[in-house]
Each structure stands twice: as structure tokens, then as C-alpha cells.
Wavefront OBJ file of the C-alpha trace (Angstrom):
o trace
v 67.901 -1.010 -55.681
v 65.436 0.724 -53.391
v 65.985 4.509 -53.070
v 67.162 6.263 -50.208
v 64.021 7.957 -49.507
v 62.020 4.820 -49.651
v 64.724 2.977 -47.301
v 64.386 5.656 -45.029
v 60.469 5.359 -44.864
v 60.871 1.433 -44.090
v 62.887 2.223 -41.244
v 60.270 5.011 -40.190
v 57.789 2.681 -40.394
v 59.563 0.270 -38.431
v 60.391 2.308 -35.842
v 57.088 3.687 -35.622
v 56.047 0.298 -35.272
v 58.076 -0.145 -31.876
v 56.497 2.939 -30.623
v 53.248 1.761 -31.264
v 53.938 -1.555 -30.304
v 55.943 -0.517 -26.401
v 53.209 2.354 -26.269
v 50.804 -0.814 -26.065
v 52.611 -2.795 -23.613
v 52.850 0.066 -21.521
v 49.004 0.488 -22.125
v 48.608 -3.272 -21.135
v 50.857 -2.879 -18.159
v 48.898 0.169 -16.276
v 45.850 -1.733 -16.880
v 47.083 -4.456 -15.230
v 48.473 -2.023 -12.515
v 45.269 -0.443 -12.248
v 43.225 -4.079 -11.844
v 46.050 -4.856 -9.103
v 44.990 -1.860 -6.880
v 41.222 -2.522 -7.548
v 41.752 -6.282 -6.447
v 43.178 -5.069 -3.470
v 41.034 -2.337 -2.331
v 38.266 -4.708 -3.115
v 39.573 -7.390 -0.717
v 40.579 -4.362 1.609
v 37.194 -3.351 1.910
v 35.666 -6.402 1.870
v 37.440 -8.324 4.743
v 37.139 -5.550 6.952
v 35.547 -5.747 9.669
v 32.925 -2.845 9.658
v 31.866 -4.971 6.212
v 31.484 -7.881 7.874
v 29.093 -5.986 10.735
v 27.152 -4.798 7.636
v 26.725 -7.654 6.271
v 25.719 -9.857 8.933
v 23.184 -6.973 10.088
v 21.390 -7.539 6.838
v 21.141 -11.030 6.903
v 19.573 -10.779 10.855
v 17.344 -8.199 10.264
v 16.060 -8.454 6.714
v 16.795 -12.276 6.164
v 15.111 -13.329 8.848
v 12.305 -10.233 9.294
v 13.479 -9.091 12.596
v 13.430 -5.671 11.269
v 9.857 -5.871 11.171
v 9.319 -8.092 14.341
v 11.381 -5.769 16.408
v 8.566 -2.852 15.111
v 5.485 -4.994 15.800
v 6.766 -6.059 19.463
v 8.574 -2.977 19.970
v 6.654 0.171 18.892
v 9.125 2.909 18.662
v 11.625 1.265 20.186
v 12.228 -1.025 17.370
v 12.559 1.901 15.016
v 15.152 3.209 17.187
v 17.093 -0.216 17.450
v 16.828 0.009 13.867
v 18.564 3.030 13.442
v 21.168 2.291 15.632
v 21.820 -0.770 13.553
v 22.456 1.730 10.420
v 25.062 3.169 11.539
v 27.933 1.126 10.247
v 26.407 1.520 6.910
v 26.465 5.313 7.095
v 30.452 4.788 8.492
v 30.828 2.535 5.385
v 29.724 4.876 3.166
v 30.976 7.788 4.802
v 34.560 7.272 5.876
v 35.459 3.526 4.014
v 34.004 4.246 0.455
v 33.995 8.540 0.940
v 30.875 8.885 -1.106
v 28.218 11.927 0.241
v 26.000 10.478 -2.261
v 26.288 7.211 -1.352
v 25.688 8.354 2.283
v 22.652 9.964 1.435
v 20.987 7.409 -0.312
v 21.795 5.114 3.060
v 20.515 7.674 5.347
v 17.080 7.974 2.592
v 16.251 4.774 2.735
v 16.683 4.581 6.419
v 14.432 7.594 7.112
v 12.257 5.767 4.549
v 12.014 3.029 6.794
v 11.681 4.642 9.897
v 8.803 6.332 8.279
v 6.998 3.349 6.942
v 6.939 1.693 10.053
v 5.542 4.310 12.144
v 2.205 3.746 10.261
v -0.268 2.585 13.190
v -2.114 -0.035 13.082
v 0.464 -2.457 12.300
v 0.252 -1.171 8.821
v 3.691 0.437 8.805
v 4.931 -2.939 10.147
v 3.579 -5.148 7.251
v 4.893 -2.834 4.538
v 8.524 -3.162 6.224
v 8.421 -6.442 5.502
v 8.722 -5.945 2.086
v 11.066 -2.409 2.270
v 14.073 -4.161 3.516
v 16.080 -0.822 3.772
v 19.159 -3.116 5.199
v 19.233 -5.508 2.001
v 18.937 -2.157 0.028
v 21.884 -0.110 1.411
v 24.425 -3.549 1.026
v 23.606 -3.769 -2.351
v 24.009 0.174 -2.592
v 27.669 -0.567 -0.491
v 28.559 -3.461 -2.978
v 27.588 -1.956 -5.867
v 30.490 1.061 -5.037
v 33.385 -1.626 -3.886
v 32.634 -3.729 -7.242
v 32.565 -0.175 -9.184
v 29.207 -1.430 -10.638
v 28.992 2.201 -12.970
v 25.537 1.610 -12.754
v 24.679 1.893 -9.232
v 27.426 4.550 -9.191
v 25.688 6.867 -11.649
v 22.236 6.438 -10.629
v 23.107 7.293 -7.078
v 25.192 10.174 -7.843
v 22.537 11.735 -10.298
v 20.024 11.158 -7.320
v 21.951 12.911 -4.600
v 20.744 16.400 -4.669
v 17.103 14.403 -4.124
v 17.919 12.253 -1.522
v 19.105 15.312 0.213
v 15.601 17.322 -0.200
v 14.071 13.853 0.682
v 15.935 13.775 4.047
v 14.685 16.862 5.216
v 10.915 16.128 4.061
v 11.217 12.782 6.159
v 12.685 14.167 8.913
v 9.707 16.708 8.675
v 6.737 13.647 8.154
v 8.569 11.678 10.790
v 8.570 15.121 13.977
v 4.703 14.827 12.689
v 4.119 11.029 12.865
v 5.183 11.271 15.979
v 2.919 13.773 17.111
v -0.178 11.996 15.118
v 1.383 8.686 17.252
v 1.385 10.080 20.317
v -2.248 11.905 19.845
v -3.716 8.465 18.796
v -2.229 6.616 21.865
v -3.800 9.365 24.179
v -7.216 8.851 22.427
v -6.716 5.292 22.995
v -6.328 5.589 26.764
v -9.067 7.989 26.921
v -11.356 5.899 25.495
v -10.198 2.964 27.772
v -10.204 5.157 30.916
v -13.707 6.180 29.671
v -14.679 2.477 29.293
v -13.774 1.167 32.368
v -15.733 4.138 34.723
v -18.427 3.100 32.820
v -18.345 -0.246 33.408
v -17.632 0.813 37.331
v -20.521 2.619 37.333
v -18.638 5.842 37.928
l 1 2 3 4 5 6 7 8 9 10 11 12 13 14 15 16 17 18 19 20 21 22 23 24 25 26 27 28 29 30 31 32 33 34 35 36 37 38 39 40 41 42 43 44 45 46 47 48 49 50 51 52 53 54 55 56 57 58 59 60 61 62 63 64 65 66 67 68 69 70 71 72 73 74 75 76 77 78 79 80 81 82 83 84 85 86 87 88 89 90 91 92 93 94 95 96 97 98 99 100 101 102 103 104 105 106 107 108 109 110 111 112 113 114 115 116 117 118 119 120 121 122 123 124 125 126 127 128 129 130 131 132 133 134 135 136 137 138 139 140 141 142 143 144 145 146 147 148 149 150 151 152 153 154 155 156 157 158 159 160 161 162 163 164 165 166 167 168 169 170 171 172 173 174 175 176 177 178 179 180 181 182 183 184 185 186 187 188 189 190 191 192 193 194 195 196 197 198 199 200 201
């Protein structure tokens, strides 16, 4: 006959057992919970409308180089169009996802590309071809609906630089346009200066 003690441990034990065993399920069932309310807010997000705005701006401008046409046509006004264009993705960012470090990195690589293509000499233009700020900030925006930690880590560890780097572009870009503006006056000097001469005056 088993003893009492022992008895009473086998019944421990198999109670324990249920514990451990409903502690799982419970386990299993706010995981499932949890997946529910991602799924959702993923879907939420995704057929929203200020998504689909983002997305579709990426695919005109960077898909099909308008971005880049718009500067090379459009000097400076391009760049502003451009701009303009960002700011669902700063919305998205900002009020949709509620990431300030996701909304810096959007704003950096917008600045970035504001930057880049105010290099004269169609320079800047040629170099946004390859930038593609808009393809950069909707994988930046997917990478935070998917929860993709990777992207999330790398742009939270980056946020105190993308805010020094805002304020040094906003700095290079009051200067560009200062360098812009004194190269265009050259310009029309020079052409002024061409065409008395060729007047004989």
C-alpha cells in the first residue's frame, strides 16, 4: 500500500500539473489575444486612407523618377512640391504610428533630400535619383506597422542624431540657398555683360 505521504505527493503533483497545464492555456490564449489586436491594427493602419496617399506618393515620385524630374524642370520649386508631398508621411508617423523617432528619421531624410538636390549644376538632381527619400520613409512606415524590431531599434537608437542632423540641414540648406541665389546673379551678370558686348555698348 502506498503511504499517505507519498499519496499526498501524487495528488500534489497532479494538481500542480493542472496549474501548469491552465497557466499554459492561458499563456496560449493572450498570445492569441495579443496577435488578434496586432492583425487588426495592422489592417487598421494599412487600409487607411492617409496609407494609401503614402503609398501611392512613393510609387509616383520615386517609381517613376518624378522626384527628380520635378527638380531638373523645376529648380526650387520642385523641392518645394517635394516637401509638400512629405507631409502625410510626417502625419503617419506623427499622429497614426505616435513615434518622435520615427518622425524624425522622415523629416531627416527629407531635409536630406531637399539638400541633395539643391546641388547646382544638375548635380543635386542626378544624385536624387538614386536617394529616393519617398521609397525610404515607406519602408521606415512599414517597418513600424509590421513591428519589424529591427527597423524599430535602429531608428529609435538614431533619434537623438536625426534630431542634431535636422538642425545642421536646416543650417546647410538657409546657406545653399544663399550660394544658389549668388550663383544665379553671377549668371545674369555675366549674360547682361555678354550681350552689351555683343551690342557694342
Amino acid at each position: 500500500m502506498k503511504s499517505s505521504r507519498r499519496k499526498a505527493a501524487e495528488e500534489s503533483l497532479g494538481f500542480q500539473g493542472e496549474i501548469d497545464d491552465l497557466k499554459e492555456n492561458q499563456s496560449v490564449e493572450r498570445e492569441a489575444e495579443r496577435r488578434k489586436e496586432f492583425d487588426e491594427r495592422k489592417n487598421q493602419l494599412v487600409s487607411s486612407p492617409i496609407y494609401k496617399v503614402v503609398t501611392k506618393i512613393r510609387k509616383v515620385m520615386d517609381d517613376f523618377f518624378i522626384d527628380p524630374i520635378l527638380g531638373l524642370f523645376l529648380p526650387g520649386l520642385g523641392d518645394g512640391i517635394t516637401t509638400v508631398l512629405s507631409i502625410p508621411y510626417v502625419y503617419q508617423a506623427l499622429v497614426k504610428l505616435k513615434s518622435v523617432p520615427l518622425t524624425l528619421a522622415i523629416i531627416y531624410n527629407l531635409l536630406m533630400d531637399w539638400l541633395l538636390g539643391m546641388i547646382p549644376f544638375y548635380i543635386g538632381d542626378i544624385i536624387d535619383v538614386f536617394h529616393r527619400s519617398f521609397k525610404k520613409n515607406n519602408k521606415l512606415i512599414d517597418g513600424f506597422i509590421n513591428r519589424d524590431q529591427k527597423v524599430i531599434s535602429e531608428v529609435n537608437r538614431k533619434s537623438v542624431y536625426f534630431g542634431f542632423m535636422i538642425i545642421v540641414f536646416c543650417v546647410a540648406i538657409f546657406f545653399m540657398f544663399k550660394l544658389v541665389a549668388w550663383i544665379l546673379s553671377q549668371m545674369s551678370l555675366n549674360t547682361n555683360s555678354l550681350w552689351n558686348f555683343s551690342n557694342g555698348k
